[in-house]
N, C-alpha and C positions, 0 to 999 in steps of 0.2 A: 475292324472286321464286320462289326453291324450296320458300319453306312456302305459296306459291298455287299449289303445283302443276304448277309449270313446269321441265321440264329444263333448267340453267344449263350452261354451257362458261365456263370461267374461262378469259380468252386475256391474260394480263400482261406489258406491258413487261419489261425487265433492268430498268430500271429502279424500277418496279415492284414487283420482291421485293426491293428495300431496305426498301420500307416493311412489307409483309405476305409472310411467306416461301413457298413452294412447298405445302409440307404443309398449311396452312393453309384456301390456298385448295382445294387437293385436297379435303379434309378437308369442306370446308363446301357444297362444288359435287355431290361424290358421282361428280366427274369426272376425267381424268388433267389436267395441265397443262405447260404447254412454252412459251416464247417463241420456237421458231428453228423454221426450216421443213425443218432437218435431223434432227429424231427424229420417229423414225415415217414415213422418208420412204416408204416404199412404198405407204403409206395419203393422200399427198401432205395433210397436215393443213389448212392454207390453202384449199383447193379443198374439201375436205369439211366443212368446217364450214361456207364458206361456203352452201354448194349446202343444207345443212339446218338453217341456220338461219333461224327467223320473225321474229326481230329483231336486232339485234346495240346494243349499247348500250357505249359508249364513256364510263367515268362513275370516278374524273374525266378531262376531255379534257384535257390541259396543252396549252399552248403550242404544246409540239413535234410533237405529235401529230395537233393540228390543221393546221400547217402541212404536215407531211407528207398527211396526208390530200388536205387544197386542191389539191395538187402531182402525188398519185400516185406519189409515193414509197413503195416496197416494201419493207422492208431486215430487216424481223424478222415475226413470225407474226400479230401483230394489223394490221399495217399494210399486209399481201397477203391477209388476210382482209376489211380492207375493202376493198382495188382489187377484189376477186372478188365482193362482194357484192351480190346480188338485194335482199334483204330490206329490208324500212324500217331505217335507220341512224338513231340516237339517240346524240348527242354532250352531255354535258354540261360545260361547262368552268369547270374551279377552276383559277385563279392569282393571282398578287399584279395590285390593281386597275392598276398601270402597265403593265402587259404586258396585261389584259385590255382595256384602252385603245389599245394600238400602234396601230397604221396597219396594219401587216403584220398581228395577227389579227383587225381588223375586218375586210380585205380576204380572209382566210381563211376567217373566220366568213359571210361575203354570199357565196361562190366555194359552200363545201359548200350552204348553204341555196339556193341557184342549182341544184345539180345535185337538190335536193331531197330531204337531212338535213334534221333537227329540230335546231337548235342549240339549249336551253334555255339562256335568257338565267340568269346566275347568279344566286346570291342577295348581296346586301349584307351587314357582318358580319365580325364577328372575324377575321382572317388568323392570319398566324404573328406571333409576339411581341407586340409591341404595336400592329400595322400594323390597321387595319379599313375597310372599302368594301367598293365591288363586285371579284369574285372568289371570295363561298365555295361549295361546293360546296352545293346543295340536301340536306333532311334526306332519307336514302335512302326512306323511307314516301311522301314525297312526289315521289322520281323515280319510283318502284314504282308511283305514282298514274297518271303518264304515260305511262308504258310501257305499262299495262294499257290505257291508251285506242289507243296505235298497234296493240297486238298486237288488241284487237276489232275495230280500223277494217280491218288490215290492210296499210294503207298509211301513208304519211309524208302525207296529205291535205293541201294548205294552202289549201282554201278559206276560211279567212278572214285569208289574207295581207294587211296592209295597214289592215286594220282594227283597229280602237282600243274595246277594251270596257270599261267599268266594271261591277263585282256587288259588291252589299252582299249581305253574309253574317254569321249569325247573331244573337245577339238582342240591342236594350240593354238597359243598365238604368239607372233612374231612381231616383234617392238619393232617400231619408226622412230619415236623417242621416248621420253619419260611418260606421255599422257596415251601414246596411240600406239594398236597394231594392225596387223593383219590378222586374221581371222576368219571364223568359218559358224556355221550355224548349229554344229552339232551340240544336244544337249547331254548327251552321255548315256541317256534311257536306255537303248538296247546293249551298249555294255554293260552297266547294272544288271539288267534281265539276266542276261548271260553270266555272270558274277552269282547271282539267286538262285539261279538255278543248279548252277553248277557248284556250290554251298551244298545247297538239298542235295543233293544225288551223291554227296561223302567227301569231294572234291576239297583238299589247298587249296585254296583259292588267291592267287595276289592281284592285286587291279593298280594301273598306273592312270592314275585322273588326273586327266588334263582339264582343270579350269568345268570341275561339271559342280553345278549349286544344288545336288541334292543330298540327305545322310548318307553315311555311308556303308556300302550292301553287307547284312549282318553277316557276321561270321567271315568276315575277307578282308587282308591284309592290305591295305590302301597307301601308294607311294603317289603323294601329289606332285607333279609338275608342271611346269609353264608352255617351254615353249618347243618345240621340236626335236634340239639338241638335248634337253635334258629328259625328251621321253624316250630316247634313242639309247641315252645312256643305262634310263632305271629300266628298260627292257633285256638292253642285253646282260646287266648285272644278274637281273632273274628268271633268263629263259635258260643258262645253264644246268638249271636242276628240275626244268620243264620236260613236261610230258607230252603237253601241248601249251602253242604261244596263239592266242587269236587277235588279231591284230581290228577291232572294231573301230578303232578313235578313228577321228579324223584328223590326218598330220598334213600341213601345211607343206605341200610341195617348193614351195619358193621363200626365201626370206631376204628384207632389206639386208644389200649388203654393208650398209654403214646406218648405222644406229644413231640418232643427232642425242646430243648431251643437253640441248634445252628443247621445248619445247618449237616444235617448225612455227614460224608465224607467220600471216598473209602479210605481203608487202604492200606497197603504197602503189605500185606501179601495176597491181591486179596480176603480177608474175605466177604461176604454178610450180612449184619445185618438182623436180625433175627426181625419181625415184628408182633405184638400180637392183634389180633382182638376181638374187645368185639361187640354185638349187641348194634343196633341204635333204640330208641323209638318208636315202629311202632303208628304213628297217626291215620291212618286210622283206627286199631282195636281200639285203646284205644276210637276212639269217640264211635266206631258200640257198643263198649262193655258199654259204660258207663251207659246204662238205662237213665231211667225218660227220659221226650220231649229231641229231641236231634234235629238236624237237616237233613234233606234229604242228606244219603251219596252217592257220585258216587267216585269209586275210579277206577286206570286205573291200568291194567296188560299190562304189558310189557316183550311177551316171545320171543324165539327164537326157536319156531317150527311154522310149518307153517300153516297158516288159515284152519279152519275145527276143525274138534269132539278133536281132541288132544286141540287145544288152548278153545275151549269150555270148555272140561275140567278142564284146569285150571284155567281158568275164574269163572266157578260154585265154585269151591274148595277156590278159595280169597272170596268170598262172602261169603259164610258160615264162613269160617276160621275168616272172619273180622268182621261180622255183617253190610256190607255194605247194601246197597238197590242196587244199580246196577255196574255193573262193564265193564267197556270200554277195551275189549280187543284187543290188535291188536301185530303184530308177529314184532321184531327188528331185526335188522343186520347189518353188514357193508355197506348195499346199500339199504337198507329200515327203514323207521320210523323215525330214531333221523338224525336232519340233512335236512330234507329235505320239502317242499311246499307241497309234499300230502303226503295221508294216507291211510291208511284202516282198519276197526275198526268191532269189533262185540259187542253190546253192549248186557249185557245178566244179568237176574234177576233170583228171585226166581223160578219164573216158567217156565223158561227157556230162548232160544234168543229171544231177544225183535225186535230186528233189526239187519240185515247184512248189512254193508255199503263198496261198493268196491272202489276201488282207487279212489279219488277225491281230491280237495283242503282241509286243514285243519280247511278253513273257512267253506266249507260244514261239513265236519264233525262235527263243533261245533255247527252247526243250528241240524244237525239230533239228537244230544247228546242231546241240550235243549225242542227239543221235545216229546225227549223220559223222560225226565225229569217232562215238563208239567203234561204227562199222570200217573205219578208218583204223584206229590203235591195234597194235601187235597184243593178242590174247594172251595169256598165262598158258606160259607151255609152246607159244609160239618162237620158232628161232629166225 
């Protein structure tokens, strides 16, 4: 968060600097640091950090911290920093998966998210010794990923409490033999975002990566696959209990129809093998076509003409063709779109552009996508 920019306050446990010592965090915050609300009392430290901080992030939340939090227990400097706090509160909790399982921190964990904390559901995963499940802490790039959306939004938002999304993100690939595929350039970035953001905002979140090299997005259920057939599968296993499906990845339209068992080798005679393409399961129509309740689709075009009425139209033309609900268009190339930290997108429905969004972060773009989404979903009380 300090190399984006951001002034940090390191506020640790006692316990706490068993693990990482005082100087440390000094050292790396650019900040003083203290756990007790007796130094520096004249400055009453608890009250002033509270009062100017934009976020306070609690990362990792143990146990006990949690509890205390739920309770309103004061008794050292982070824990009268949170009774004092304005600011959106971001809690993330690492402990052994039994503990993260009680009774008492489930009940702690719904009590904070009730007063309207972000509790980011943990990640699954190695523990201490030999122990693994849920309880590990998220990779810190991807709490940083989170944060970054409550500190834009402002607030702890949970408009999409309740609801359950699936995003495929980034691109397959499709074997020729043991060593080669087809493939595509996407890196997965704007499904992530999408994934982040929609974490922040109170969302289930499940994500189907396809082959993307970054952690992965805190607080979301992540089903890896390879190649087309097997995103097609872990999509529709989980868009049954979807609310919304958004189809970001990029899925390989065509795949080798025969797969070689050794590697292809160049001949002596400078021959080319000859390479037979059959179509890939298009997911997106098979949900839009399937009838009876389905789930809210957003599917993304990805063309290589340039923003305006041309990509409009092809944007209109996947939506029908698909039976999607809306469709995220934005124009790729060798120096735009795949690859890269921004974006720009036009998002466009039935009754036309819903929204134009010009170059920005992928993280904006994922907030303006689930907004335009919101204004999409059936309200409470709607029949």
């Amino acid at each position: 968060m300090r190399e984006s920019g951001h002034d940090v306050r390191v506020v640790p446990t006692q316990s706490a600097l068993e693990f990482v010592g005082r100087a440390t965090w000094e050292a790396l915050s650019g900040n003083p640091v203290t756990t007790t609300v007796f130094d520096d009392v004249h400055e009453v430290a608890h009250v002033r950090i509270a009062q100017h901080a934009q976020l306070i992030v609690v990362a990792p939340a143990t146990a006990n911290v949690l509890a205390k939090a739920a309770c309103g227990i004061a008794d050292d400097l982070l824990t009268s920093t949170l009774l004092m706090a304005t600011a959106p509160v971001v809690f993330a909790p690492a402990m052994h998966t039994e503990m993260w399982h009680h009774p008492a921190t489930q009940a702690n964990v719904s009590t904070l998210r009730d007063r309207g904390a972000l509790v980011v559901e943990p990640a699954s995963g190695r523990l201490t010794g030999v122990d693994s499940g849920p309880g590990r802490l998220p990779e810190a790039a991807a709490l940083a990923e989170i944060c970054e959306v409550v500190l834009d939004r402002g607030s702890v938002s949970a408009d999409l409490a309740g609801k359950r999304v699936v995003i495929s993100a980034g691109g397959t690939r499709e074997p020729l033999d043991p060593v080669r595929f087809l493939g595509n350039r996407s890196s997965g970035r704007q499904g992530w975002a999408l994934a982040a953001a929609a974490v922040a905002r109170g969302a289930h979140v499940d994500v189907v990566s396809a082959n993307v090299d970054l952690p992965d997005p805190a607080g979301a259920n992540v089903v890896s696959v390879g190649t087309g057939e097997e995103l097609h599968k872990a999509v529709l296993e989980l868009s049954g209990a979807a609310d919304v499906v958004i189809m970001a990845a990029a899925v390989a339209d065509f795949r080798p129809d025969h797969v070689s068992k050794g590697k292809i080798k160049k001949t002596d005679d400078d021959s080319v093998p000859h390479i037979s393409l059959v179509r890939t399961v298009d997911v997106l129509a098979e949900l839009g076509t399937s009838g009876g309740d389905r789930p809210l689709l957003v599917g993304f075009a990805a063309e290589t003409v340039d923003p305006g009425p041309q990509l409009v139209g092809l944007a209109a033309h996947k939506l029908a063709s698909k039976g999607a609900d809306l469709i995220v268009a934005n124009s790729v190339g060798v120096d735009r779109g795949f690859e890269s930290a921004v974006n720009a997108v036009t998002i466009v429905s039935a009754s036309g552009v819903e929204r134009d969004i010009p170059s920005t972060s992928k993280a904006g773009i994922a907030n303006a996508v689930w907004d335009v989404v919101l204004q999409h979903l059936p309200r409470a009380g709607d029949q």
